[in-house]
C-alpha positions as CSV (number, residue, x, y, z in Angstrom):
1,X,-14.7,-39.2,31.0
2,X,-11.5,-37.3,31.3
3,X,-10.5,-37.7,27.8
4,X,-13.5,-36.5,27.3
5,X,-13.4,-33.6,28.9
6,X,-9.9,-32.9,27.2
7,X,-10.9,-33.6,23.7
8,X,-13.8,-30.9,24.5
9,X,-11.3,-28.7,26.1
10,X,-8.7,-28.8,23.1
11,X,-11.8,-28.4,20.9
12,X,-12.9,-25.1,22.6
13,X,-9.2,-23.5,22.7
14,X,-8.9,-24.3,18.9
15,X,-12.1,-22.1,18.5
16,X,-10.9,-19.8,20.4
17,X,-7.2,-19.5,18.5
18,X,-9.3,-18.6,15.3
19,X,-8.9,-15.3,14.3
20,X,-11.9,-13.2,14.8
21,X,-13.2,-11.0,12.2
22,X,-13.9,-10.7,8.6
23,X,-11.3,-12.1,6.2
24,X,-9.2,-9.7,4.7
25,X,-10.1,-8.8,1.2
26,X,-8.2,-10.1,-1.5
27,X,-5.7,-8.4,-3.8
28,X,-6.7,-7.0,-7.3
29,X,-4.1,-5.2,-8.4
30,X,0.1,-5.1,-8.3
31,X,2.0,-2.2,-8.3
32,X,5.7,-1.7,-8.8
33,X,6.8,1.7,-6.9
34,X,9.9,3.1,-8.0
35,X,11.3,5.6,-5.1
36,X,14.4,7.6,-4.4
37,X,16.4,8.0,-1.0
38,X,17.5,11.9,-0.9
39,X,19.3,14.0,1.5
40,X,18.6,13.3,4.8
41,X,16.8,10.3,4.5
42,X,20.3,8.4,3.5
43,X,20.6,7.8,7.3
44,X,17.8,6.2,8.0
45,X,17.7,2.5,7.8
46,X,15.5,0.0,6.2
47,X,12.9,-0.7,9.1
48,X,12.6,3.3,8.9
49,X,11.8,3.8,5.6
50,X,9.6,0.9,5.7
51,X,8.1,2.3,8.7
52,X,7.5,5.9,6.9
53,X,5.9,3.9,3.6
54,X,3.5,2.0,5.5
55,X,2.4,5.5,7.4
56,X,2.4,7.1,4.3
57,X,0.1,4.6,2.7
58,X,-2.4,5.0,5.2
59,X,-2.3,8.8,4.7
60,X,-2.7,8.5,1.4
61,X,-6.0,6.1,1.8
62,X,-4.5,3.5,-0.5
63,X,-6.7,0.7,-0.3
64,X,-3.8,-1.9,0.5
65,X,-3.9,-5.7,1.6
66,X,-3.3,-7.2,4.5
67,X,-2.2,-10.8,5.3
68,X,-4.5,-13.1,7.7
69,X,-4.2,-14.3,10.8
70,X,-4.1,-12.6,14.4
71,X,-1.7,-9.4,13.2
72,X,-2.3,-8.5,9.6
73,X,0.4,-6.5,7.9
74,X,0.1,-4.6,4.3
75,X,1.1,-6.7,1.8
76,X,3.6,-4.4,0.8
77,X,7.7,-5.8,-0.3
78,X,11.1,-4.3,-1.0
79,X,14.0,-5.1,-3.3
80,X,17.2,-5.0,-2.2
81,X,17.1,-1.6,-0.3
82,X,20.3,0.3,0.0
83,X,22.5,0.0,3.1
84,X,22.1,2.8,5.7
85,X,24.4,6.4,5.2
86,X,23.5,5.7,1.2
87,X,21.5,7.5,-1.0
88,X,19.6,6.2,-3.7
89,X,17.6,7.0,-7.0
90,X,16.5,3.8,-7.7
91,X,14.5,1.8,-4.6
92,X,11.7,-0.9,-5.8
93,X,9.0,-2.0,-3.7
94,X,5.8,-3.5,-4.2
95,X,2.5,-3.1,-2.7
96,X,-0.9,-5.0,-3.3
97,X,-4.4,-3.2,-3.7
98,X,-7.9,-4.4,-2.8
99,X,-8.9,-1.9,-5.9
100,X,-7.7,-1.3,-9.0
101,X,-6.1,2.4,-8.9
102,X,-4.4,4.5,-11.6
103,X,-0.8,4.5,-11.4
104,X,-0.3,8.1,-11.6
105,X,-2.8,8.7,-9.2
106,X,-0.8,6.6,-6.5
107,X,2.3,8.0,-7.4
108,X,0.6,12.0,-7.1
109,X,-1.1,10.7,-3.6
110,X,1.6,8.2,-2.2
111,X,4.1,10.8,-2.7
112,X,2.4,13.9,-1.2
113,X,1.8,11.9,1.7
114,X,5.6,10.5,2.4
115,X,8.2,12.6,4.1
116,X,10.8,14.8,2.3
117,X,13.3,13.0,1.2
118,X,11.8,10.4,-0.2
119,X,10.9,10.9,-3.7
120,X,8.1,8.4,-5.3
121,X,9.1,8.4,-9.5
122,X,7.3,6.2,-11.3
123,X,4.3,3.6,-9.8
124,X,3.4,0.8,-12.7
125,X,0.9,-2.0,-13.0
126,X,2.5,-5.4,-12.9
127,X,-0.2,-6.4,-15.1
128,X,0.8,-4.4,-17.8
129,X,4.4,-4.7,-17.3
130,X,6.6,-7.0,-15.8
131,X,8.6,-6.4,-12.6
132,X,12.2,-5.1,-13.2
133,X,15.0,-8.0,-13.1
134,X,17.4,-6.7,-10.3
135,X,20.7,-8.1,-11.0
136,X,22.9,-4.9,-10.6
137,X,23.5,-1.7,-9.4
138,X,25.4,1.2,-10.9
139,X,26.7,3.3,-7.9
140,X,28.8,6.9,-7.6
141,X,31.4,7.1,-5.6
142,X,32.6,10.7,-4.2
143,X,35.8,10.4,-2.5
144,X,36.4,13.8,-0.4
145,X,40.1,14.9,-0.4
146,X,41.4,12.2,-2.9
147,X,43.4,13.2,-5.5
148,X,42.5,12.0,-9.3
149,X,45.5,10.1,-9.8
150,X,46.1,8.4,-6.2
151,X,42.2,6.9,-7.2
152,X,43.1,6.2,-10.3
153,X,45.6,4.3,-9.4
154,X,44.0,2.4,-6.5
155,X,41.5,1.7,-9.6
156,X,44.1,0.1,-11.7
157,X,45.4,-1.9,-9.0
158,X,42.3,-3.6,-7.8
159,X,41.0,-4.2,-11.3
160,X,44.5,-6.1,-12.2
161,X,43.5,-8.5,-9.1
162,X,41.5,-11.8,-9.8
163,X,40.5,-11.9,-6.3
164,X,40.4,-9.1,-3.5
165,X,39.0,-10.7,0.0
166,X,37.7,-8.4,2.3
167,X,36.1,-8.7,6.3
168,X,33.0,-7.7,7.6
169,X,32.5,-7.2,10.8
170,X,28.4,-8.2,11.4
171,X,26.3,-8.8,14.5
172,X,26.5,-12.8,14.0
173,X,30.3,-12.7,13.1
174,X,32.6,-12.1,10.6
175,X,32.4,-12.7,7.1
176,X,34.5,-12.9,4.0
177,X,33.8,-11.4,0.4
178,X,35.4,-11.4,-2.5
179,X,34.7,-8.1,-3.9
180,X,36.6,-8.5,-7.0
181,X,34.3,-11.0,-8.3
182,X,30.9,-8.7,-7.7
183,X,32.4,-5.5,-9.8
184,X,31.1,-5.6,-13.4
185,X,33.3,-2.1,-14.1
186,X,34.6,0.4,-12.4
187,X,36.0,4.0,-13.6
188,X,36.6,7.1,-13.0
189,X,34.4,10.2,-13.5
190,X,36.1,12.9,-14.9
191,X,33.3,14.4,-16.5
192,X,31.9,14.7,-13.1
193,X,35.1,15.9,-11.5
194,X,35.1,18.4,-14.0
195,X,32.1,19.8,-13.6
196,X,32.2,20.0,-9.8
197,X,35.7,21.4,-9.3
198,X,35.2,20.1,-6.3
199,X,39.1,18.8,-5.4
200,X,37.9,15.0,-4.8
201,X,37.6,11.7,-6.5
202,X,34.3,10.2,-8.2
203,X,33.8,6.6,-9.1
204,X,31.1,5.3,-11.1
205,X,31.1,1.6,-10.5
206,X,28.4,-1.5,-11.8
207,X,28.2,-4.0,-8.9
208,X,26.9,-7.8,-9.6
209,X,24.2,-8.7,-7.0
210,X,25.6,-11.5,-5.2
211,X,25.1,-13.7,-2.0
212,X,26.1,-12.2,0.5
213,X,26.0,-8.6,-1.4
214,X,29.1,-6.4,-1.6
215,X,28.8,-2.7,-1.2
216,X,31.0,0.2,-2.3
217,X,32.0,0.8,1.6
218,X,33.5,-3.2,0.9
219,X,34.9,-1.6,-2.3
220,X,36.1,1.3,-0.4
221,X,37.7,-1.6,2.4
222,X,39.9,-3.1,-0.6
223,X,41.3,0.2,-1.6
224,X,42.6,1.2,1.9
225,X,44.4,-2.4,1.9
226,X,46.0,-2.5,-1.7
227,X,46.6,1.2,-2.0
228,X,46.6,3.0,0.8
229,X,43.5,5.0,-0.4
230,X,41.8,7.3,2.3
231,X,39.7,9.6,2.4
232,X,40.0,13.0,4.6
233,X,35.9,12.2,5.2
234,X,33.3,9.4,5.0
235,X,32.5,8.7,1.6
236,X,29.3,9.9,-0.3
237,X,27.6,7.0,-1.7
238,X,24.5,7.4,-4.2
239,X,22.8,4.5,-5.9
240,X,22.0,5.6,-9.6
241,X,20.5,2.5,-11.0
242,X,19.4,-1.0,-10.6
243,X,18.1,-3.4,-13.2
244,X,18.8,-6.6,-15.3
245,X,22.7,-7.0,-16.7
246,X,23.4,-7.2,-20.5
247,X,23.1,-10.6,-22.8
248,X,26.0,-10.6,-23.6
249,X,28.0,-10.3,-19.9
250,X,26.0,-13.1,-19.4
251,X,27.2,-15.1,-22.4
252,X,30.9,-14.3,-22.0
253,X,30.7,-15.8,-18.2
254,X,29.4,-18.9,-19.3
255,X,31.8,-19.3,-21.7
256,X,35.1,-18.1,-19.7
257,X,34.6,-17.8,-16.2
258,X,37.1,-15.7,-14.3
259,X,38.2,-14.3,-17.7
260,X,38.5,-10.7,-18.8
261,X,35.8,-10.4,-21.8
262,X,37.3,-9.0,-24.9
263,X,37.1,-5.4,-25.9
264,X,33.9,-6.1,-28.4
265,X,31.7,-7.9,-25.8
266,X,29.9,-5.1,-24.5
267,X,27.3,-5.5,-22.3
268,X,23.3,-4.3,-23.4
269,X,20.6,-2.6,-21.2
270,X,17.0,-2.8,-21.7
271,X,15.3,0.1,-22.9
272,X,14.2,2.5,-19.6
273,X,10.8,3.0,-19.1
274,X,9.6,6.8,-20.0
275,X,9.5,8.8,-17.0
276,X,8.0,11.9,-17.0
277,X,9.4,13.5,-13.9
278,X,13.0,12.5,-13.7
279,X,13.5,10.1,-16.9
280,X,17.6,10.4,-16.5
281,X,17.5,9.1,-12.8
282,X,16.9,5.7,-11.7
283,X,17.2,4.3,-15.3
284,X,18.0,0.9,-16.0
285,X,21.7,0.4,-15.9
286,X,23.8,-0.2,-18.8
287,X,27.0,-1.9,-17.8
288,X,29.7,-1.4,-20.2
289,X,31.9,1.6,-20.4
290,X,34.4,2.8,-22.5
291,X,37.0,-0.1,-23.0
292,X,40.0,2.3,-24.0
293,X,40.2,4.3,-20.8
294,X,43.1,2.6,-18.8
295,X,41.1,2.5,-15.9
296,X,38.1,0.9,-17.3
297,X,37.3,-2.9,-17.6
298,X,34.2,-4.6,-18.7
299,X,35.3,-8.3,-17.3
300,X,32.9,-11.4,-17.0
301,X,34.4,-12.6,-12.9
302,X,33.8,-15.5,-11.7
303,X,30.7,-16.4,-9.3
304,X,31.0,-15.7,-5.7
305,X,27.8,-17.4,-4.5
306,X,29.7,-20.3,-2.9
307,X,32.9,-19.4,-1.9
308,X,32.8,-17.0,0.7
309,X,33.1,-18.7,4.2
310,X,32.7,-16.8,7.8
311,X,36.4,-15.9,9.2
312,X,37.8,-17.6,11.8
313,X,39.9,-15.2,13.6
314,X,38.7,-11.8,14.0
315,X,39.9,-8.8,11.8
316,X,41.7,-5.7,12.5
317,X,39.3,-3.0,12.7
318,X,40.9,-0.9,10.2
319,X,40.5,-3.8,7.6
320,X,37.4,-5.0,8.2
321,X,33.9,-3.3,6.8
322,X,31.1,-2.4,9.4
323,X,27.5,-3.0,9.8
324,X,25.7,0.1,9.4
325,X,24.9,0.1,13.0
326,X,28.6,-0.2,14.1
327,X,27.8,-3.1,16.3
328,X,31.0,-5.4,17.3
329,X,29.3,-8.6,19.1
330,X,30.6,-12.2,18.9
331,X,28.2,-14.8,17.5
332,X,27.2,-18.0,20.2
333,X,30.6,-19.8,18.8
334,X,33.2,-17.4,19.8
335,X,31.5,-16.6,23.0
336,X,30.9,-20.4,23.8
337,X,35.1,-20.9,22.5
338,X,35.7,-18.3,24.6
339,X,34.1,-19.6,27.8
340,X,35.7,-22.9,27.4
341,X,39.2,-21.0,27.7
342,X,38.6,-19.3,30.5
């Protein structure tokens, strides 16, 4: 009699656990939303941008859809967002519709209805086109109160490495990167110097999309360790591109991993997509610069994936690379190694 009354019990709480409601509608269509991070809206992290596209959505009265269960969220993902204090012109998400919409009308009613500073470009229909291969990111560099030869320098140095190792101080602990595998080229822009006047340094650097990823700032980390390279301020860090790597990068790092590739393997870039309000920004990348410049090399590194253990000891802070947040908390190791010595 008393299992019987359980069984009925566990019966009625498994009714009751069922979510109540109609099902959510299923998706029709797929969009790919190009954005860009401007101004401002560098600072703000990833849960706040994500947070201002999911209010903008609903201001806009997109039709998106949600997942089941008891707390339904928009079916709405992003690709590899840039870290926080960087600016971008070239952020990918992807959202799901209960409706089939034209793309130019989301991009018109998306982006009247998101904050300033971030910019939707271009919105197209996966059906008709296939999402973008992220595999890199081409990235400026200004260096404030950095002279063009001390960055030069610094340039030719950390390029003539096979492997520069770097710190990062996270939340759950430190970890190791080799940075010098994850940097497809790196120059710099005199062109853009020139034009600016500004008295400070620009990079342009391609960087390899790797596990765990390396950012300028880990970039910026090397230089201060093999050259001495500071700047008087923070650096000012804009994302220009990301898309799919060349052919033939691929084909020379199959072929001779961890060599340099020779002067005529030059990387390709698939065509951009026409864009008719800002066709020269957010472009797919094309990796391979001009081979002759002394501070330029198009080199196939080797693989990173797998080599990059945590740190054991704990780095100086003037060597090691921040979290955005500037948090400095042991993981549940050191602080259970530390309690055992005390």
């Amino acid at each position: 009699m008393a299992g019987q009354q359980r069984s009925q019990g566990g019966q009625r709480a498994q009714r009751r656990a069922q979510p109540s409601g109609p099902a959510p509608l299923p998706a029709v269509q797929r969009l790919v939303i190009r954005y860009a991070k401007r101004g401002r809206m560098r600072f703000a992290s990833h849960r706040d941008i994500a947070r201002a596209v999911e209010r903008g959505v609903r201001r806009a009265g997109l039709p998106v859809a949600h997942s089941a269960g008891f707390s339904p969220h928009p079916k709405i993902s992003y690709s590899g967002g840039a870290p926080t204090g960087a600016a971008s012109e070239a952020e990918f998400l992807e959202i799901a519709l209960t409706a089939g919409l034209d793309p130019d009308d989301v991009r018109d009613r998306l982006d009247a209805a998101l904050p300033d500073g971030i910019d939707v470009i271009e919105v197209a229909d996966l059906a008709a086109a296939p999402a973008p291969r992220l595999e890199a990111s081409e990235w400026k560099v200004v260096l404030p109160g950095v002279a063009e030869q001390d960055a030069a320098s610094a340039v030719e140095v950390f390029l003539a490495a096979a492997h520069v190792e770097v710190d990062r101080l996270t939340s759950n602990g430190v970890r190791r990167l080799d940075t010098r595998s994850a940097v497809v080229s790196l120059e710099l822009d005199r062109r853009a110097m020139a034009d600016e006047r500004s008295g400070c340094a620009i990079l342009r650097m391609v960087v390899r999309h790797m596990t765990p990823a390396v950012r300028p700032e880990d970039i910026l980390v090397a230089f201060r360790r093999m050259s001495a390279l500071e700047p008087s301020s923070p650096a000012v860090v804009t994302r220009l591109a990301q898309g799919p790597l060349g052919t033939d990068a691929a084909a020379a790092e199959a072929s001779a991993p961890g060599a340099s590739a020779p002067a005529e393997a030059r990387t390709t870039a698939e065509a951009p997509r026409p864009d008719r309000r800002d066709a020269a920004q957010g472009q797919v990348l094309a990796t391979c610069l001009d081979a002759g410049d002394a501070s330029v090399a198009c080199t196939a590194p080797v693989s990173a994936y797998e080599q990059l253990p945590r740190g054991a000891e704990r780095p100086d802070e003037v060597g090691c690379a921040r979290e955005p947040d500037g948090r400095e908390r042991p993981n549940a190791r050191e602080r259970a190694r530390e309690q055992r010595v005390s």
